[in-house]
N, C-alpha and C positions, 0 to 999 in steps of 0.2 A: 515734383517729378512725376510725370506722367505714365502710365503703363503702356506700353505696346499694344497696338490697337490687334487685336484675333483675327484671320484671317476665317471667313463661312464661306468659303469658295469649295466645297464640297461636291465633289462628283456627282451628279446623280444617280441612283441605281437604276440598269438597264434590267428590263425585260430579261427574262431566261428565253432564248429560241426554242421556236417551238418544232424542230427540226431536228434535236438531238434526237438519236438512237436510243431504244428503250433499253435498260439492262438485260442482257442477257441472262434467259434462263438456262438453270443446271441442265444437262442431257442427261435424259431416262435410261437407266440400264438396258433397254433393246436401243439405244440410240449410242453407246458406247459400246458394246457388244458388237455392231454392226462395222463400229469403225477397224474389225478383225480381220484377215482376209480371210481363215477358215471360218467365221462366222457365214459369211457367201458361197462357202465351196461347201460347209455343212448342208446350208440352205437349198441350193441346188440341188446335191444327191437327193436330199429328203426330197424335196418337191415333187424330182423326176420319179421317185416310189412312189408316192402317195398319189398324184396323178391315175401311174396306170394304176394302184390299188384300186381308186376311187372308178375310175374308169374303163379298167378293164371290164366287169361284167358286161358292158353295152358294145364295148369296142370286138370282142370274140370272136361273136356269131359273126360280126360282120365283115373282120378280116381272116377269120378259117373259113366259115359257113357252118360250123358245128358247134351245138351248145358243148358246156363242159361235162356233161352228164350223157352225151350225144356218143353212140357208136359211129367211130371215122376211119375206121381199116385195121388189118393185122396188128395183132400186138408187139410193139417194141420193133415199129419198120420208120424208115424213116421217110416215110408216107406226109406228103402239108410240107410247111415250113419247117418246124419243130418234131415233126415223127409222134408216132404215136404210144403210152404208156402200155402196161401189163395186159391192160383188159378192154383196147384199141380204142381208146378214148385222146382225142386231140389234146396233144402234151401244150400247146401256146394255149388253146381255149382254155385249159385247168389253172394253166400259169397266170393268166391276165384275172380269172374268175375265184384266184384263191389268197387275193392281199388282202380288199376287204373285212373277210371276218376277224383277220389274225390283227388288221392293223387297229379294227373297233372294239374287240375284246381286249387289248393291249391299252388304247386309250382310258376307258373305263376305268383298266384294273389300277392306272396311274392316276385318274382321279380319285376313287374312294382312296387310294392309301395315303393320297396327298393332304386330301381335307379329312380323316380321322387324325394320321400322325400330326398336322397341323394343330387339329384342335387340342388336341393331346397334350402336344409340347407347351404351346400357350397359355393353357390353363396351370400344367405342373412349373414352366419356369416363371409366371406370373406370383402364381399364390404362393411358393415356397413353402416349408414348414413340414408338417406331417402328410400331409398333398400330395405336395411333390414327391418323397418319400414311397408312399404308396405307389404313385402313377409310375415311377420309373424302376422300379422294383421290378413291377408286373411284366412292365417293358422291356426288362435284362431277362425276363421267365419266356417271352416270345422270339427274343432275339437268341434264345440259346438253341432253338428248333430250326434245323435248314430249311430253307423254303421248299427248297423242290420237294425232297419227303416230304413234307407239310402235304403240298399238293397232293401228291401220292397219295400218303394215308386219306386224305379227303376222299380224292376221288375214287379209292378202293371202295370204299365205306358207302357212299350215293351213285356215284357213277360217274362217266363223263359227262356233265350239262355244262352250257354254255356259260349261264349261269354265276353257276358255281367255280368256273374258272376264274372270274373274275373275283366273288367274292375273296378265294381263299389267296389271289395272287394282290391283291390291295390290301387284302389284312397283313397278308406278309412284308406287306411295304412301310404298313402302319411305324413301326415300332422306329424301322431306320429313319424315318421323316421326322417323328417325333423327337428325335435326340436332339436333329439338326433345333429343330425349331424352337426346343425346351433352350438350347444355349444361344440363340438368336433374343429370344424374349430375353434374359436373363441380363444380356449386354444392352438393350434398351430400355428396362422396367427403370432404371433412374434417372432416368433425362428427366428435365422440368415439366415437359408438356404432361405427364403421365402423373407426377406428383400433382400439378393442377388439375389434371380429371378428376383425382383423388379428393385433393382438398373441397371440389362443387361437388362432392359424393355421385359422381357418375357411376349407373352401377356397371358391374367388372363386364357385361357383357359387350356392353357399348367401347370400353376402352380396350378389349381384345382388339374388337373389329374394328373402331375407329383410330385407334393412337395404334396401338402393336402390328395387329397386323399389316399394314401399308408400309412400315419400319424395318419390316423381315422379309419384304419379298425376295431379295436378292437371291439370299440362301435358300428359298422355297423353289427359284428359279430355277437354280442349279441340279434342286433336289427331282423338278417334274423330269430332266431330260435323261436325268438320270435310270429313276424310276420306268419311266418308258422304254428307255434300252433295253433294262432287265425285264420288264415284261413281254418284249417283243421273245426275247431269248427263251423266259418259262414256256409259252404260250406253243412256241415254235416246236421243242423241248420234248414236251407233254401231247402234241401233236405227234412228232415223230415216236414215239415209246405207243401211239396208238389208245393215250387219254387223254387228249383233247377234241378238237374239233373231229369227226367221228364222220366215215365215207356214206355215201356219195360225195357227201360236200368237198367242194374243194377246198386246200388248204396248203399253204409253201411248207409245214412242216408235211402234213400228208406226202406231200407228194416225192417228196428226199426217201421218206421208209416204203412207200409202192415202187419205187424205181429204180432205189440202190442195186437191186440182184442183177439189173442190164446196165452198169455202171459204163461197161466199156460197151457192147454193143448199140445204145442209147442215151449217152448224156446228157439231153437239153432237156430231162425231165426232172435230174438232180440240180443239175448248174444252174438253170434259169428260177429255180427259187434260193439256190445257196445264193448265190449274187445277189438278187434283190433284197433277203435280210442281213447279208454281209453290207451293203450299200446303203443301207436304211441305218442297221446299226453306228457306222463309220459316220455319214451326217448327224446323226444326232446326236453323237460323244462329240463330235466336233462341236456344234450349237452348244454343246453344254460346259466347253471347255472355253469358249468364247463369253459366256454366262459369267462362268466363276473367274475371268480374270478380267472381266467388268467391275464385278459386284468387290472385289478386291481391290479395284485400284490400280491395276497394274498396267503398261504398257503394251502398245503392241508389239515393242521389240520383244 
């Protein structure tokens, strides 16, 4: 009895086309963020501040014809476009000439507190132990200090510098940024990737920067626009109380406390800087509220 002969009629394997679509990569948290509609309605407001911030000093003289520092007629007339402040200085020339400092000292003070508290957290949710211990201790001892006094006592004690606005308004940032980022680390310190640094003895500086922090942006994200708000507000704050940015200079909180007293006979020397840090604020809680329901996961419903 014979066996049945096996059929070797075997398909050949075809070629893969070289025409498929590559896989799609993940979308970057400002690529999800964006898909917000107030992520675009934040962005706009900001832009259109930042602009004339950026742009007011050049744009002034050429649409009053008076520097900001410039005598332009009777005080508190509504002399120009905008009328003119206390001590007949062109209320638009001050307005366009006074976002700059506020918006570059605000910047600053949102960067140092962002990379201190950064560093901070990183280091205390990384290392655990007596570390950490120490470092958030310290950090519940600074977080129990209000900011504003903070600044206050600061600048009773040196003075008002520019400075020093910043210093002590990013220190004060320090502690809150730190928390975030100490509990950011803590939820990635066990992932594989991070035990494999560990195991090729990479040392801890390289696996901050290399493995952790690219891991935590999200909540760091959340924490700059955040940050930024608050220091636009201290800065503004501290300005208006007449200890911060410090006259001739111009300045949007300056110019709320030289021009409150002709509130009714003069307004566009109050409103046109309330609005643009009402405005400025408003975009960037928005950006930051488009951030954290990025970084979460969430829907745009």
């Amino acid at each position: 009895m014979t066996e049945p002969a096996i059929s070797t009629n075997i398909p050949p394997v075809t070629d893969v086309p070289a025409n498929l679509p590559a896989p799609a990569k993940p979308a970057t948290l400002f690529r999800r963020a964006w898909t917000f509609p107030r992520a675009k309605i934040g962005t706009v407001l900001t832009g259109v501040v930042v602009l004339v911030a950026v742009l007011g000093p050049w744009l002034g003289p050429v649409i009053t014809g008076y520097d900001a520092t410039e005598f332009a007629g009777k005080p508190f007339k509504a002399d120009g476009i905008a009328g003119t402040d206390g001590l007949g200085r062109d209320v638009l020339s001050r307005f366009l000439d006074g976002g700059a400092t506020l918006l570059l000292y605000a910047v600053l003070a949102t960067v140092l507190g962002i990379v201190l508290g950064a560093a901070l957290g990183m280091l205390a949710g990384y290392s655990g132990g007596m570390l950490d211990s120490v470092l958030m201790r310290g950090n519940d001892v600074l977080l129990s200090f209000p900011q504003l006094v903070f600044a206050l006592l600061a600048i009773a004690m040196i003075g008002p510098k520019g400075w020093l606005l910043v210093i002590v308004i990013g220190v004060t940032h320090a502690p809150r940024v730190a928390r975030v980022a100490r509990q950011a680390t803590i939820g990635v310190r066990g992932n594989d990737y991070i035990k494999a640094a560990q195991m090729y003895a990479v040392p801890r500086r390289q696996i901050l920067l290399r493995e952790i922090l690219p891991n935590i942006t999200g909540p760091l994200m959340v924490e700059i626009g955040l940050r930024l708000t608050y220091s636009i507000g201290y800065i503004a704050s501290l300005s208006f109380l007449g200890l911060g940015i410090q006259p001739p200079t111009a300045d949007w909180g300056l110019m709320i406390n030289e021009n409150r007293i002709a509130l009714v006979v003069q307004p566009w020397g109050v409103l046109l800087p309330v609005l643009a840090i009402a405005v400025l604020t408003v975009g960037t809680n928005l950006i930051t509220d488009a951030l954290a329901s990025a970084a979460a996961g969430r829907g745009r419903a």
